[in-house]
C-alpha positions in Angstrom: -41.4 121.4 -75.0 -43.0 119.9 -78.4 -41.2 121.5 -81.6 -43.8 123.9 -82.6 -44.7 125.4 -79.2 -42.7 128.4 -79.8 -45.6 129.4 -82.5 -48.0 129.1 -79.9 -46.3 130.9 -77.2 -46.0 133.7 -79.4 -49.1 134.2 -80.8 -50.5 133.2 -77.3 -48.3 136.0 -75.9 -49.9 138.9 -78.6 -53.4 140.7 -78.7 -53.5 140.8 -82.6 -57.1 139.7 -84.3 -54.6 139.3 -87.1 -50.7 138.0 -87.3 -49.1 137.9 -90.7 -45.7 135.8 -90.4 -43.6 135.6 -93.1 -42.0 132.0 -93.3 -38.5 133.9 -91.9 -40.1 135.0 -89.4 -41.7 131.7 -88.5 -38.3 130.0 -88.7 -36.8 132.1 -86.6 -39.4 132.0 -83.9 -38.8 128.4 -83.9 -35.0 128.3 -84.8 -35.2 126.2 -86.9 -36.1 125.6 -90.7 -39.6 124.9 -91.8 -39.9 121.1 -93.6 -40.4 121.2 -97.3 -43.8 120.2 -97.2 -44.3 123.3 -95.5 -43.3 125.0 -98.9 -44.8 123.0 -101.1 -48.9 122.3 -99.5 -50.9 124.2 -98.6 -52.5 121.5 -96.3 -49.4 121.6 -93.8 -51.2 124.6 -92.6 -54.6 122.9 -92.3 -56.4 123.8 -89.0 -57.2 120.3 -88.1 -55.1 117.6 -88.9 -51.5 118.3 -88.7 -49.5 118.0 -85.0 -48.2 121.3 -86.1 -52.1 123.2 -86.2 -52.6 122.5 -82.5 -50.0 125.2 -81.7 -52.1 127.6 -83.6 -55.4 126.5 -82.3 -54.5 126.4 -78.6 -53.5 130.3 -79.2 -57.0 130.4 -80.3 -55.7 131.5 -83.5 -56.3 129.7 -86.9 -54.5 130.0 -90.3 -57.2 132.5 -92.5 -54.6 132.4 -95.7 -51.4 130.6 -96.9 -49.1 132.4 -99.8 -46.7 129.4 -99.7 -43.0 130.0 -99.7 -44.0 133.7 -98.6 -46.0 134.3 -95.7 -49.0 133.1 -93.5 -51.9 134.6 -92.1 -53.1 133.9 -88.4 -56.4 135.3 -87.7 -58.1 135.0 -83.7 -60.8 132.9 -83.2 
């Protein structure tokens, strides 16, 4: 199991056009702290070129809006 599969088996698991996480909650779903760079760029939530987005994008979900160090918003595609 790759380290961010747990954010793809839960969005994969809900029916929600639209999943607002809050960076707790994110770390919690994947026990683990999120890596500074999460916090700092924007870009770590890019839909395309980060190992992390493919979890996202296999839910068929992408990242609409990032309010770093707050929350994230997961929209269906």
């Amino acid at each position: 199991m790759g380290k961010y599969d747990p954010i793809f088996l839960y969005l994969k698991q809900t029916s929600k056009s639209k999943n607002i996480l809050t960076y707790a909650e994110i770390e919690r779903i994947l026990a683990e702290k999120l890596p500074d760079s999460a916090y700092k760029y924007k870009q770590w939530w890019d839909n395309n070129s980060h190992v992390q987005s493919k979890a996202w994008r296999d839910a068929e979900y992408k990242v609409d809006t990032v309010h770093l160090g707050d929350k994230v918003i997961f929209i269906k595609e």
